[in-house]
C-alpha positions, 0 to 999 in steps of 0.5 A, spaced: 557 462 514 551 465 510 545 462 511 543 462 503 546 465 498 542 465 490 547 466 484 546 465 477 541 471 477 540 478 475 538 484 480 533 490 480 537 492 486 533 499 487 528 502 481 530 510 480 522 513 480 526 519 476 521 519 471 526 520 465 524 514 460 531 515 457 534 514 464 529 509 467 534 504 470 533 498 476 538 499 479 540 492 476 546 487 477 546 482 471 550 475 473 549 477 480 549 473 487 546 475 493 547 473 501 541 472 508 544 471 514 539 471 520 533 475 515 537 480 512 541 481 506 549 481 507 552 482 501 550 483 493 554 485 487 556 481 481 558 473 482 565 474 479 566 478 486 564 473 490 569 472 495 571 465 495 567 459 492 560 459 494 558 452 497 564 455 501 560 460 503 553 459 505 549 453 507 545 453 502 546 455 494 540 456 490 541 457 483 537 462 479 538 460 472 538 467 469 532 469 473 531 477 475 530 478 482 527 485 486 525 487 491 518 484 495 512 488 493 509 493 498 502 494 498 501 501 502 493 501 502 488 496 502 481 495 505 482 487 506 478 486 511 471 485 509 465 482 509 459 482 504 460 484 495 458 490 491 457 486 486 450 489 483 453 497 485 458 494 480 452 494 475 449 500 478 456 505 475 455 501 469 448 504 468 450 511 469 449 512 477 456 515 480 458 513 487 457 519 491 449 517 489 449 511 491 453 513 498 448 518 499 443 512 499 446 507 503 450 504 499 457 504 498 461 504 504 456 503 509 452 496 505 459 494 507 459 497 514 452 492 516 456 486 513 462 486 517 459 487 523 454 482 521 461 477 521 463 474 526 471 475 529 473 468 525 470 469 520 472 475 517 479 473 519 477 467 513 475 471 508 481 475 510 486 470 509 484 469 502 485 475 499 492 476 503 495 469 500 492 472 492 498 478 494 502 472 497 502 468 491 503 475 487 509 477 490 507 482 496 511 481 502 509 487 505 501 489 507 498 495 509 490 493 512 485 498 515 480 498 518 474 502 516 468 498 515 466 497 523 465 505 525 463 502 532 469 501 537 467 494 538 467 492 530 473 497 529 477 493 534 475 488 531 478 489 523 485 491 527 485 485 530 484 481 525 488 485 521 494 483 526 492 476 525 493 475 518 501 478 519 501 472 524 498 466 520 502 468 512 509 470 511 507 478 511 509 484 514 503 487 516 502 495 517 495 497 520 491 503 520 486 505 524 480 509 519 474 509 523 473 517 518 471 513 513 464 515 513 459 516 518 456 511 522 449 510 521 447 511 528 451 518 527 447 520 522 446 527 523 451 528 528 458 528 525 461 532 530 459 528 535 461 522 531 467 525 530 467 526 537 467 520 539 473 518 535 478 522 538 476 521 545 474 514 545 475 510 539 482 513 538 485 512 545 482 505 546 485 502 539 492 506 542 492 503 549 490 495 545 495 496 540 493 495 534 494 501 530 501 503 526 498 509 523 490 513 523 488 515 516 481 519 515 477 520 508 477 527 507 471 528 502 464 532 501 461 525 502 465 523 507 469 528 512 471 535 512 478 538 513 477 541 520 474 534 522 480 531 519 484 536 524 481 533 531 483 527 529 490 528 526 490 532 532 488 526 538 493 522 533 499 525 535 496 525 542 498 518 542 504 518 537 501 515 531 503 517 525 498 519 520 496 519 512 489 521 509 485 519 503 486 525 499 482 530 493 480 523 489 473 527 487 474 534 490 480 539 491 478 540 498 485 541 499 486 535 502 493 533 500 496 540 504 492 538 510 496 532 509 503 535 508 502 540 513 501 534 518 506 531 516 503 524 514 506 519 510 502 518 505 496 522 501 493 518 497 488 518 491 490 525 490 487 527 483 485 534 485 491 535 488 494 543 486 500 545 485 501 549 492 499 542 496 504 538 491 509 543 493 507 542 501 508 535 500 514 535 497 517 539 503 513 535 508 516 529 504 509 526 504 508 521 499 502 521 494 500 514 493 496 512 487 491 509 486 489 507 478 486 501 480 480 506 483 481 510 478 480 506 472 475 501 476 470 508 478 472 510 470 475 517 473 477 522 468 481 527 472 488 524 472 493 525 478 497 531 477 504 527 475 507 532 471 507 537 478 509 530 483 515 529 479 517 538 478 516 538 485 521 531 487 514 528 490 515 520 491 510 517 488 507 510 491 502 504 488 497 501 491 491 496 489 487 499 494 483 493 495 476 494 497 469 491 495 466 497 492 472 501 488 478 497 486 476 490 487 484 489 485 489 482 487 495 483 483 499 488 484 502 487 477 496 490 474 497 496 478 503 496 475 501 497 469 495 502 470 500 506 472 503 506 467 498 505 461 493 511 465 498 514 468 504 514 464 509 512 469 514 509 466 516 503 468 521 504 473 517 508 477 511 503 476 516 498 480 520 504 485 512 505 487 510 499 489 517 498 492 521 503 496 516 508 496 511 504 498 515 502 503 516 509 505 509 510 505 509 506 512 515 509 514 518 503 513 523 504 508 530 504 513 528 496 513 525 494 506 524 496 499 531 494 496 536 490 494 541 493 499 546 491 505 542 491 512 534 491 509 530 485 510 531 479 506 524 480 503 525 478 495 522 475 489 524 471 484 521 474 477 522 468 470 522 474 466 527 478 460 526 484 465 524 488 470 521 492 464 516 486 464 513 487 470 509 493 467 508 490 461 503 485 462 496 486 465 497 482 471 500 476 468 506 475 471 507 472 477 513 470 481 517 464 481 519 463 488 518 469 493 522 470 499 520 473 506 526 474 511 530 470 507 527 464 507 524 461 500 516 460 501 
């Protein structure tokens, strides 16, 4: 017998992320039923076709009165473990000061960088659980976490693991990435290739050899990394079998993104000056190119991603709130969803698609979660809405009613 069976429900079993408006489907299954069997989905289709009674077929039933029923949510880039608040630069954008401004001076990445390290293992792990039950309670199931704000061995390994311990402590899946070329260390200060050194020959192999990393990610951007230095790290990566992603292009055309298709990383995200050549390689590489309108709109940007060429050139498009202290101070992945849609002109079906199976994709997870589908993960969410549509429609007001990890009911 199955362990659960839900019926009286409606499916968006797979959101098609074609970007036709006329064509957006879910996938849908209306007046549907859906089995688990040991944390995975083994049957779905419409309820008529059940192949016999349902209390003959489950251990237990669970009625859905109508709602609609998706995939869990995938967060594939955030920035949750952190110390400290950013409030007052906040303040200081408003009044005109630009980002890389207050980066030059010591702000930005780098004010959060002295919090962190200030915090202690237990209590960024509390700060941390915080912000990932918000995702929790907004239907996320599955979180990428990167580290970023140590930029020593010691505090870097110290994010991972705290990292690891939130997949532990809240029914999450939880990818890590190890990002220690997010900005250069204060005590590198003036020496980035050294620092840059020390990265790939004794950060990078102490973080392999405990483990903690499931991909490497670099900042790629005059104020951060160049793309040669970009190069050594991937190159020291693959070294150790790690796969890797880059932020890519979000204030400069540093050619980025094709430095990311060429390495064959998952993602490349942010990508607003992406051209159209490294559109090209990313759609031969299969890279994704994750969005990021919660930066976009928090920092107030005004170049657009190239949407028109990712869907020209068949480019996957993933969603992420990025969740950081400084740029995208973002929760709900709902409200993406509909910053995507509104700033971005995503439709909904591709809004869903990318905080779903390309989402997925962008971890390389997407044989294993993402869909609706026989074989995948039982990670679900139950949504009391008209339809899948509605998930884009409000501006972050839409929470699930009931959320399913490994085909268990939180």
């Amino acid at each position: 017998m199955w362990d659960r069976l839900w019926i009286d429900v409606h499916l968006a079993t797979d959101a098609s992320g074609t970007g036709q408006p006329r064509g957006d489907t879910f996938g849908e299954i209306r007046n549907a039923a859906i089995a688990a069997k040991n944390g995975l989905i083994v049957w779905t289709g419409k309820q008529a076709d059940l192949p016999d009674a349902p209390h003959k077929l489950a251990h237990e039933v669970i009625s859905c009165g109508g709602q609609w029923l998706t995939a869990g949510l995938v967060d594939p880039h955030t920035h949750l473990v952190f110390a400290g608040d950013r409030s007052a630069e906040f303040a200081e954008r408003l009044q005109g000061v630009s980002y890389a401004e207050i980066a030059q001076r010591g702000g930005g990445i780098l004010s959060t960088v002295r919090a962190t390290r200030e915090a202690s293992e237990e209590e960024l792990l509390e700060i941390t659980l915080k912000r990932a039950r918000r995702l929790v309670e907004n239907g996320v199931t599955t979180v990428e976490i990167k580290s970023g704000y140590g930029l020593t061995l010691h505090d870097e390994l110290k994010q991972l693991r705290v990292a690891r311990a939130v997949g532990h402590a809240l029914p999450l899946r939880v990818h890590t990435t190890f990002l220690g070329a997010h900005a250069l260390a204060p005590e590198y200060r003036g020496k980035q290739s050294e620092y840059v050194r020390h990265i790939c020959e004794e950060m990078l192999p102490a973080v392999a050899e405990a483990n903690l990393a499931d991909s490497v990610d670099a900042f790629c951007e005059g104020i951060a990394f160049q793309p040669a230095e970009v190069e050594r790290i991937f190159d020291a990566a693959n070294r150790y079998g790690l796969p890797v992603r880059l932020h890519a292009d979000q204030m400069s055309d540093l050619g980025g993104s094709l430095l990311a298709a060429n390495w064959n990383a998952l993602s490349a995200d942010h990508v607003e000056y992406a051209n159209e050549q490294s559109v090209r390689a990313m759609a031969a590489a299969g890279t994704v190119a994750i969005l990021l309108p919660g930066a976009f709109y928090f920092v107030r940007e005004e170049k657009l991603p190239p949407i028109a060429l990712f869907r020209k050139h068949g480019v996957s498009m993933g969603l992420a709130t990025d969740c950081n202290p400084g740029t995208s101070p973002v929760l709900s992945p709902t409200a993406v969803m509909n910053m995507a849609c509104t700033l971005f002109r995503l439709t909904p079906g591709e809004a869903l698609a990318g905080h779903t199976h390309i989402a997925a994709k962008a971890l390389g997870l997407e044989k294993t979660i993402g869909r609706l589908e026989v074989g995948m993960a039982a990670d679900m969410v139950l949504w009391d809405i008209e339809g899948p549509h509605e998930l884009s429609y409000w501006i972050g007001g839409v929470k699930p009613s009931s959320r399913i990890f490994g085909g268990n009911p939180d």
